[in-house]
Every structure is written in structure tokens, then in C-alpha cells.
C-alpha positions as CSV (number, residue, x, y, z in Angstrom):
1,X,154.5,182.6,95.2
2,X,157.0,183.3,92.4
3,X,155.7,186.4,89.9
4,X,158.0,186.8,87.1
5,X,159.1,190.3,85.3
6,X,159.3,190.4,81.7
7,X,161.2,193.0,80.0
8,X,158.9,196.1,80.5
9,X,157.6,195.2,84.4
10,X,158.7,198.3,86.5
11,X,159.5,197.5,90.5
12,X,155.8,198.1,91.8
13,X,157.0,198.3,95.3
14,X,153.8,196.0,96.1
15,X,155.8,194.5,98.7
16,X,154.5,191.1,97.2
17,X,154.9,188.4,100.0
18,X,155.2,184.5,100.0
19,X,152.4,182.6,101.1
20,X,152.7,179.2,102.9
21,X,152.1,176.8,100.9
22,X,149.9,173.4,101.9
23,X,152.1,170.8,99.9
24,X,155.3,171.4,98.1
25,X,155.5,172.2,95.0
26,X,157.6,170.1,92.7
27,X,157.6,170.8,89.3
28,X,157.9,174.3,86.9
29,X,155.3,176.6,87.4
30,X,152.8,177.1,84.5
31,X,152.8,180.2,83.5
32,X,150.4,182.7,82.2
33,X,151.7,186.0,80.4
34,X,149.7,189.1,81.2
35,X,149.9,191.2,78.0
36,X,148.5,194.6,78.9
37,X,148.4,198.4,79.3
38,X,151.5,198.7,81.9
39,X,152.4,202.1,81.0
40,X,151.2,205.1,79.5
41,X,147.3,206.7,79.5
42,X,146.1,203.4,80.7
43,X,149.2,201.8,82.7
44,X,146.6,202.1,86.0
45,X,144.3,199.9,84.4
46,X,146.4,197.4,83.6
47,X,148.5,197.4,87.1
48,X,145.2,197.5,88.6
49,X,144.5,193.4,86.3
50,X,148.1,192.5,87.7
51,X,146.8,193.0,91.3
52,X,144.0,190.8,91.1
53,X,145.6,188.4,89.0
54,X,148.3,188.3,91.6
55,X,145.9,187.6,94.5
56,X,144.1,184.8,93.0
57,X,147.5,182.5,91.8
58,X,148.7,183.4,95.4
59,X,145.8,182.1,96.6
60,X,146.4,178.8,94.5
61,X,149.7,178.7,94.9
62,X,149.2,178.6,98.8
63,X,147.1,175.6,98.9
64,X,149.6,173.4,96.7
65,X,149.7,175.4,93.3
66,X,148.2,172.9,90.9
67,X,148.1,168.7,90.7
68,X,149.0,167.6,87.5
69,X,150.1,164.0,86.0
70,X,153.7,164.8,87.2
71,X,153.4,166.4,90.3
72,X,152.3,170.3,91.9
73,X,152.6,173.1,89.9
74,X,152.5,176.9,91.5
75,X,150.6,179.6,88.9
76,X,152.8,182.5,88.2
77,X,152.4,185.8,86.5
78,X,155.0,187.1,83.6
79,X,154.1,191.0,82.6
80,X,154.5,192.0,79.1
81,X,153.3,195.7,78.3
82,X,152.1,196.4,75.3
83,X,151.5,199.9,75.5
84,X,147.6,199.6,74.4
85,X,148.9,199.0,70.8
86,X,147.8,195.8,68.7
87,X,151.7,195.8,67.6
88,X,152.5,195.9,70.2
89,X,150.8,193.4,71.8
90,X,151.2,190.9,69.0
91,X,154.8,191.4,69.3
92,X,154.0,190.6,73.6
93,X,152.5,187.5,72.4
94,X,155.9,186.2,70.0
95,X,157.9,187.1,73.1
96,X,155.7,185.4,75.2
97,X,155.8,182.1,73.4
98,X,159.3,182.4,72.6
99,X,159.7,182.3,76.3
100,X,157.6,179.0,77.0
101,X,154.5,180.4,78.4
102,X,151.0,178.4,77.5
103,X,148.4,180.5,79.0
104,X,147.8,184.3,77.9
105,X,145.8,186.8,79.4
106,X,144.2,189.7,78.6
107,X,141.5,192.0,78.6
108,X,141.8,196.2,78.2
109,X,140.9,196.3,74.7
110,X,138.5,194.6,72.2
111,X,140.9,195.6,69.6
112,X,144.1,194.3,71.0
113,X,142.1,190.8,72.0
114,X,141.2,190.8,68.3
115,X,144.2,190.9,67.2
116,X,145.2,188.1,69.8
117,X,142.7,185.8,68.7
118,X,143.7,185.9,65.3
119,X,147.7,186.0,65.9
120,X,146.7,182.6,68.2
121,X,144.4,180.7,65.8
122,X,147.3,180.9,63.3
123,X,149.9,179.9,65.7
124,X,147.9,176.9,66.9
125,X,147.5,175.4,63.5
126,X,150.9,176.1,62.5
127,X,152.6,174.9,65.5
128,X,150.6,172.4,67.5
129,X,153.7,171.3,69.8
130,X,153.5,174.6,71.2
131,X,150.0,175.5,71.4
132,X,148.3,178.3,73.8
133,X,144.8,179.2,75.6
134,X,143.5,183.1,76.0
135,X,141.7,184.1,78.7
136,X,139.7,186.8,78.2
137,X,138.6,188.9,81.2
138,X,137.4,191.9,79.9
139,X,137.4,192.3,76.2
140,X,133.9,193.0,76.0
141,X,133.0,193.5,71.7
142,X,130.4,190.4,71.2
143,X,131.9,189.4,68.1
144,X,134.3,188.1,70.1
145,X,132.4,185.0,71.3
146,X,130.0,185.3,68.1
147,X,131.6,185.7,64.5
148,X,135.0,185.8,66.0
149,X,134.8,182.9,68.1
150,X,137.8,180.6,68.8
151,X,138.5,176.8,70.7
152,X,141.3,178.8,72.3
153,X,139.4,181.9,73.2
154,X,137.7,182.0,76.7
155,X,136.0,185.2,77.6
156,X,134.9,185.4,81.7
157,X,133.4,188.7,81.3
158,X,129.9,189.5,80.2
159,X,130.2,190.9,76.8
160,X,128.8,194.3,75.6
161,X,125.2,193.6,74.8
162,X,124.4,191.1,77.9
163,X,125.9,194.4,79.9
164,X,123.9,197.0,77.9
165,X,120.7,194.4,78.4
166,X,121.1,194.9,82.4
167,X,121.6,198.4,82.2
168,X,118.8,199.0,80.0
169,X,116.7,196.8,82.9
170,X,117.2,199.9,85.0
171,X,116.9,202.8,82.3
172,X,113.8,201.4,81.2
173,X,112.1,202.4,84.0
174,X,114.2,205.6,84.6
175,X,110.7,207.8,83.3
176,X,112.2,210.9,83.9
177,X,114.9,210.8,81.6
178,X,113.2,211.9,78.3
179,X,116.5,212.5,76.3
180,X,119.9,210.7,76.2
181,X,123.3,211.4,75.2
182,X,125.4,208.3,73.6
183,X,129.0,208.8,73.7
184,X,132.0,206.5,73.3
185,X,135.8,205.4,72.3
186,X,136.0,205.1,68.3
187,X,137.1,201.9,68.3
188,X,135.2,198.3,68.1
189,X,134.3,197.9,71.7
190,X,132.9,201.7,72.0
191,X,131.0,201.0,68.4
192,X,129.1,198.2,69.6
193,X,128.1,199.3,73.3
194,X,126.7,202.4,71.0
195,X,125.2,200.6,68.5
196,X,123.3,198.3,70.9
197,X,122.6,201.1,72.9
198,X,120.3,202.7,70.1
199,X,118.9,198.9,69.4
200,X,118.0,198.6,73.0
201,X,116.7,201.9,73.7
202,X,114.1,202.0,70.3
203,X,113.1,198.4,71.8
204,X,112.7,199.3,75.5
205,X,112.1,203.2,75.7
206,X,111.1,204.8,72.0
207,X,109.7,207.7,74.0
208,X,113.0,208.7,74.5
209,X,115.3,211.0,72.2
210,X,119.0,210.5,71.4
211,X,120.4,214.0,71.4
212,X,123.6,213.2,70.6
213,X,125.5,209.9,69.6
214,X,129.4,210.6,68.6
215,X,132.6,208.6,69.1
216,X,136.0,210.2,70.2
217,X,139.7,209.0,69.9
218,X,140.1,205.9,72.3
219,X,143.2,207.1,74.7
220,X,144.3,210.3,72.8
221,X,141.5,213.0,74.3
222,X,143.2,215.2,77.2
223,X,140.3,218.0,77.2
224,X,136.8,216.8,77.4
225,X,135.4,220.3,78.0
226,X,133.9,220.6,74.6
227,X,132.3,217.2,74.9
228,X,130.8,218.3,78.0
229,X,129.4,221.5,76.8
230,X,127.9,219.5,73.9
231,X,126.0,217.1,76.0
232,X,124.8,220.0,78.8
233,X,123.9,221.9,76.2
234,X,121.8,219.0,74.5
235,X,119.3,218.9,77.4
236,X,119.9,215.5,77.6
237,X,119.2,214.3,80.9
238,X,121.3,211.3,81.0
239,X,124.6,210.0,79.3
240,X,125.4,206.2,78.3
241,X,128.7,205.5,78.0
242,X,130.9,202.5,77.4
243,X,133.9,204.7,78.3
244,X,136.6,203.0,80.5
245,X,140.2,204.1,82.1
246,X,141.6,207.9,81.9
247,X,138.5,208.3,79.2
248,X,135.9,208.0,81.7
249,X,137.9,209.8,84.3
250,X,138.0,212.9,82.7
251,X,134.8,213.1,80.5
252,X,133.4,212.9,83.8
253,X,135.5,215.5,85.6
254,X,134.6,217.8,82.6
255,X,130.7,217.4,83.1
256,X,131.1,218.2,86.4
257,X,133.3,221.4,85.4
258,X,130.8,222.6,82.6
259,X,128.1,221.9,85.7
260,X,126.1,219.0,84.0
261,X,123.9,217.1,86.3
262,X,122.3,214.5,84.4
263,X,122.8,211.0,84.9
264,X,125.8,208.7,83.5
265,X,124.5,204.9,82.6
266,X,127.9,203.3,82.5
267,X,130.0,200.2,82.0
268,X,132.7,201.0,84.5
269,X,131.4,204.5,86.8
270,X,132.0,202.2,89.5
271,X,136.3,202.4,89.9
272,X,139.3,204.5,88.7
273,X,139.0,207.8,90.1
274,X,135.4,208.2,88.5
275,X,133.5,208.6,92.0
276,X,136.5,210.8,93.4
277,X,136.3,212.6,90.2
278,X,132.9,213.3,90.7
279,X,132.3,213.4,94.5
280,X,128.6,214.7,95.6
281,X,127.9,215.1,92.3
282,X,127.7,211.4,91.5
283,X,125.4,210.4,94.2
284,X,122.4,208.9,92.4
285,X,123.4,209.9,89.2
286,X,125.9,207.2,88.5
287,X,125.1,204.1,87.1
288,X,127.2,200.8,86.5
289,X,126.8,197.4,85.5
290,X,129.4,194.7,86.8
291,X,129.5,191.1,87.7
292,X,129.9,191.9,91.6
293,X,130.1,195.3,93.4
294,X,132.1,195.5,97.0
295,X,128.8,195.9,98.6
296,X,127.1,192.9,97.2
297,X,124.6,191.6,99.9
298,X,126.0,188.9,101.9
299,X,128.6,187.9,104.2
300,X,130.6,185.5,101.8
301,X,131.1,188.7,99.5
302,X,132.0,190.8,102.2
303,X,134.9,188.4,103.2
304,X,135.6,188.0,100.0
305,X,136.3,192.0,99.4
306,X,137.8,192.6,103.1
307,X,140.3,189.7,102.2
308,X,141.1,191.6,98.8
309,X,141.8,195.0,101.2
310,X,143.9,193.6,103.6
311,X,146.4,192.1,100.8
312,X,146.1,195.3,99.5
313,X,145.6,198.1,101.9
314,X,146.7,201.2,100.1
315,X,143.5,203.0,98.9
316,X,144.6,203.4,95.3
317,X,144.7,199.5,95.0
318,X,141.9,199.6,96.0
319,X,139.8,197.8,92.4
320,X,138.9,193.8,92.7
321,X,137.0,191.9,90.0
322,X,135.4,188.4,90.9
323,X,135.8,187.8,87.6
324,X,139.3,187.2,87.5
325,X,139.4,185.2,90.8
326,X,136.5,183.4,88.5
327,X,139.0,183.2,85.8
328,X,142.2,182.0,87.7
329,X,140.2,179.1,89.3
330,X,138.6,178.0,86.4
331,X,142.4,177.3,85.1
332,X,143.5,176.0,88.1
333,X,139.9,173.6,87.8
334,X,140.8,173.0,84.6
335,X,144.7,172.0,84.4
336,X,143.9,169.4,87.0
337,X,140.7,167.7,85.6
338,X,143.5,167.8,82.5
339,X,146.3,166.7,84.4
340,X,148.4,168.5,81.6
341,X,149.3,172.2,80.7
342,X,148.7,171.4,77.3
343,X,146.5,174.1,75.5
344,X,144.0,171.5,73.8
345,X,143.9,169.1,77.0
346,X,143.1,172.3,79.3
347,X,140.5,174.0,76.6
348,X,138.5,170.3,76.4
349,X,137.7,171.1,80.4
350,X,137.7,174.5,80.3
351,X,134.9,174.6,77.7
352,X,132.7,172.5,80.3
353,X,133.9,173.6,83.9
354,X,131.7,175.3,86.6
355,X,133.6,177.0,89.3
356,X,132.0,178.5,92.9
357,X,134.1,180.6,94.7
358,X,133.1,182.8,97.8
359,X,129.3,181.9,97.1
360,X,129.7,183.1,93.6
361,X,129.0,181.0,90.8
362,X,129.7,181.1,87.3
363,X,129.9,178.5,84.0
364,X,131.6,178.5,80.8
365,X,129.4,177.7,77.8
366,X,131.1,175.6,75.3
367,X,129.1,176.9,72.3
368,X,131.0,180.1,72.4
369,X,133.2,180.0,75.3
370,X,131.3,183.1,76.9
371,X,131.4,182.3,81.0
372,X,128.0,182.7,82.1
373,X,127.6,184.4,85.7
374,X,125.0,186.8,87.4
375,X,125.4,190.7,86.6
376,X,124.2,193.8,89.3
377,X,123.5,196.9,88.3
378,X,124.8,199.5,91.2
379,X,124.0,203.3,91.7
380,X,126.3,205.3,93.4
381,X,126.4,206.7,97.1
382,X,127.9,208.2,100.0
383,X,129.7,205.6,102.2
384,X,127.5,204.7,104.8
385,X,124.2,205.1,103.7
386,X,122.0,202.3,103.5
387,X,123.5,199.5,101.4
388,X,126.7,201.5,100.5
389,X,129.3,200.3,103.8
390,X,132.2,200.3,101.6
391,X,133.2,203.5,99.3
392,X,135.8,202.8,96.4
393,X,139.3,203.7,96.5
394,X,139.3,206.1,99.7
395,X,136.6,208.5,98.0
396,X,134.0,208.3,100.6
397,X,131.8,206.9,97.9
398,X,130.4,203.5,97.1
399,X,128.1,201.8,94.6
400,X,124.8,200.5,96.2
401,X,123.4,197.6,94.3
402,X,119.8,198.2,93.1
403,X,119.1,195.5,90.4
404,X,120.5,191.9,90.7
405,X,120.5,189.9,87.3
406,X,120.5,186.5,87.3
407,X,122.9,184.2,85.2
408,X,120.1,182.9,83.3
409,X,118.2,186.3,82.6
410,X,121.5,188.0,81.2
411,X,122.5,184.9,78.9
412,X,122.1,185.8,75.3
413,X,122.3,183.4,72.3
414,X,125.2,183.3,70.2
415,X,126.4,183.0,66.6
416,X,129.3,181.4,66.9
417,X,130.3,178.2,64.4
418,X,132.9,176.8,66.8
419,X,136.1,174.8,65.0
420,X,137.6,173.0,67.5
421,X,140.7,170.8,66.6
């Protein structure tokens, strides 16, 4: 496997190893530039994409990389960091095609991914000889498959409201919890989880009251303490947040501090030093909604995760998404039903491919380019109580699943007028 570092990548001592590969590879490797967080409040969160993305192109790579019209291909991974800042990133994305690469990825930040779909749809039309694809694999804002919809703009994660929808399936019948607390980042992605938080709550539960409902600085909030006291002194029995990263971390640690112990309905409680953070605490009072938890029932997830472990071992690495191993072999699917690299050639199968991996499933739908994949809703646990065999990252805590969504329940309908070339 051959990773490339691109001008900010740092030596990760990840002690990255070649794989044996099935059939030799005899061409250039297409090449996909990671544009994310890899320094800074959320440099774990984007380290923590590069690890996963890593895994599944190894995995590729060592069955023959990719078969196109002139020969194999491997998958490799360039790192740009863009600091969490739209500039930033759009200047990632010049560098990137500058360089050659076709395929961009990203995810941590509805803003940035904006920003990237726009930056791309210009540079498409303008320069059609050097045309690129974005995958999407966690930029969760809707409008990004409704009003901001683009033919080069693939999102594999559920977006904000088909997560809120599955969460809501297990709040709804959460009849002790009489008041809530909304809280979130100030930025796109934290306004809509709260705004279809209130739409789904006066749908599902109008018995309950919204104490409180405030946004907060995305990234730039070291002391949560005064958040904290505002939501334990609310009498607000639960929280829902769409926080994610350093954000969640610590508004967590400070309700703990300020002894909240309410609930938190959550996007991402499951990872990232949130269960560490919050220790006994936590244990059935954490909620989170995610395409696959490490104790999904089932041996082929199992596997899947214990694989994922033993490439990497250290407890701190310890954050795997099938998502993005959905992600990397839908490309890989789709650059050889193409047999080309070229952006539109790869998009026209992209939009219509259905991968299954490990005995998970998933579907892009070419309306809107929103994959389409079960969801679970998971409560938190001490390792080793019934359903909960593996804790996250060392903590002695896990996430037991207790609601399983199907792909077809959490689909939602879209807006999106899709241009396609």
C-alpha cells in the first residue's frame, strides 16, 4: 500500500505496513485527497478518518488495487489539513488538484463540505479535462443532498434529520423525561440538528418542554462549566445534542463536574473520550445514533470490528466507521464498472451502485446522492454486561444497541433538482 504525505501530514508513527497484494499492480494509483482537521482542537477527529480510510484502500489494494481499461490501480491516501477552516480547506482543494488528484474526501464539517461543493461545481464547469468527485462521509447538514445538491457530491452518511428521526424513535417513548435541553455548535450543521430537533419533538412528544435551546462557538469553547450549570439548573432531565469532537468531550466532562445526571440524546456519545469522560456516569444515560456500533449483533460485525483492532491495537485508535469502508468500496465498485478515473465516468456508477460488505448493506440514491443504509440507536454500558462485549477506546465502556432501524424506515424524501452534465 503506498499512503502519500502532503505538505502538513506529521509522521504518525502508525507503523503503517504493506499488504500482499493478489495481482500486481501496474499503473499510477488513483488517488483520493483527504482534506480535513489534522491539527488543532479537532486534529483527533480527523487522524481518527485517516485510520479508517487507511484500512479500507489497504484492504483494496491487497486484493489487486483496482481493474480499470489500462490495467490495476492501488487506492492511496494524500493528507491535506485544513485546520477546520473553509479557507483553508478551499485552498486544500487548489493544492489538491494542482497535484493531480480526482477523488476528494471529506467529512468534519458541514461548513467546510459547503464550501467544497460549491469550490467543485465551479471547477467542474470551468475545467472539464480535470474534473473531480466528493465523497462525503460525514457532513451531515441536509441541505447538502436537498437544496445544495451536486452530480459530484456523494454523501455516505445519514444526514441530520434521518439521524434525529432514529433518535427521536427512542425518545419518544423515553416517558420519564418531561423537559429537555437542546444545545449545539453555532454553525449550519448544529442549526439544523436543533431545528429538527424542536420539529420532531412538537411532532412526537408535545408533552414535553424545551428548557433551554442555545448554540455556542463551534471549536473555540474551553470551559463548559457555565453551560452545565445552565442545563442542571434547568431541571431538564435530558440533553440533545449534535455536538461532535473536543465539543462533546468536554460539555460532557462539565455535566459530570456540576453533577448533572440527566440523559444526553446524541449524535456521536458513542467515541472520542465521551464514555471515558463520563465513566459510571454514562451508563444508561448516553444515547447515540450511528450506522453500526462495535457490538452490533452478529458474527460478520464482530469480525469485521476485531479485524479493525488488530490493524490497530493501540486503544486510542481505537474509532471505526462502516461507513467509510462503505465509502471506499463503493469507489473501488465504481472505478471498475467505469473502467476510468474520470470524475463523470465514475459519478454515472456511483450514483447507481449497491455495495455489501461484512453482511452490511447500503445503496446510493441517485436523486440526491444520499447512500441509503440501516441506522441503530445504542445506549451506553459497562463492558461486559449483556450486549455490551466490546467497550470503546480502553474505557471499560461500550454502547449496547437497543433500536435497529432499517434502511427503508430511515429514508427520507428529498428536495434536490439534480443538474447532472
Amino acid at each position: 500500500m503506498q499512503i502519500i504525505f502532503k505538505r502538513t501530514a506529521a509522521a504518525l508513527g502508525l507503523g503503517l505496513s504493506l499488504l500482499a497484494q493478489a495481482q500486481p499492480v501496474s499503473q499510477p494509483p488513483v488517488r483520493i485527497a483527504l482534506i480535513e482537521s489534522l491539527s488543532g482542537a479537532f486534529g483527533n477527529t480527523g487522524e481518527a478518518v485517516f485510520r479508517n480510510l487507511v484500512w479500507a484502500t489497504e484492504r483494496v489494494n491487497a486484493r489487486g488495487g483496482v481493474k480499470l481499461a489500462d490495467g490495476r490501480h492501488n487506492l492511496v491516501i494524500e493528507r491535506y489539513d485544513n485546520k477546520g477552516q473553509n479557507e483553508e480547506s478551499l485552498a486544500a482543494l487548489r493544492s489538491a488538484i494542482d497535484d493531480g488528484v480526482t477523488v476528494i474526501a471529506q467529512g468534519n464539517s458541514s461548513a467546510v463540505a459547503a464550501a467544497l461543493i460549491d469550490a467543485i461545481n465551479k471547477h467542474n464547469e470551468r475545467e472539464p479535462g480535470k474534473r473531480v468527485l466528493f465523497l462525503n462521509y460525514s457532513a451531515v447538514d441536509p441541505i447538502l443532498t436537498n437544496e445544495k445538491c451536486s452530480y459530484w457530491h456523494f454523501r455516505f452518511d445519514a444526514h441530520a434529520d434521518m439521524r434525529m428521526a432514529a433518535l427521536m424513535d427512542v425518545f419518544k417513548e423515553d416517558k420519564a423525561v418531561k423537559k429537555v435541553y437542546l444545545i449545539g455548535q453555532d454553525y449550519s450543521f448544529g442549526q439544523a440538528v436543533l431545528r429538527e430537533g424542536r420539529k420532531q419533538m412538537a411532532a412526537q412528544r408535545p408533552d414535553v418542554q424545551i428548557v433551554g435551546d442555545e448554540l455556542h462557538p463551534i471549536g473555540r469553547v474551553k470551559d463548559f462549566i457555565p453551560y452545565a450549570v445552565k442545563i442542571k439548573s434547568s431541571g431538564a432531565q435530558a440533553v440533545l445534542t449534535g455536538n461532535w469532537g473536543n465539543d462533546l468531550t468536554l460539555l460532557i466532562k462539565a455535566a459530570r463536574e456540576v453533577g448533572y445526571d440527566g440523559k444526553f440524546y446524541t449524535f456521536y456519545g458513542n467515541a472520542l473520550g465521551v464514555p471515558a469522560a463520563l465513566g459510571d456516569a454514562g451508563v444508561g444515560k448516553v444515547i447515540a445514533v450511528a450506522d453500526w456500533f462495535p457490538n452490533t449483533p452478529g458474527a460478520a460485525s464482530e469480525a469485521f470490528y476485531q479485524s479493525f483492532r488488530q490493524r490497530f491495537p493501540r486503544p486510542q485508535d481505537d474509532y471505526v466507521h462502516m461507513r467509510m469502508q462503505l465509502m471506499v468500496e463503493t469507489l473501488a465498485q465504481s472505478l471498475e464498472k467505469a473502467g476510468s478515473s474520470e470524475a463523470a465516468a465514475v459519478a454515472a456508477q456511483m450514483e447507481k451502485a449497491a455495495v455489501n460488505f461484512s453482511g452490511f448493506k447500503g445503496s446510493m440514491r441517485a436523486s440526491d446522492h444520499q447512500f441509503q443504509q440501516p441506522l441503530a440507536v445504542a445506549m451506553m454500558d459497562r463492558q461486559g454486561a449483556p450486549g455490551t462485549r466490546f467497550d470503546v477506546e480502553g474505557s471499560g465502556y461500550g454502547f449496547r444497541v437497543i433500536k435497529a432501524i432499517s434502511a427503508q424506515r430511515a429514508e427520507q424524501p428529498t428536495s434536490c433538482t439534480m443538474i447532472r452534465p
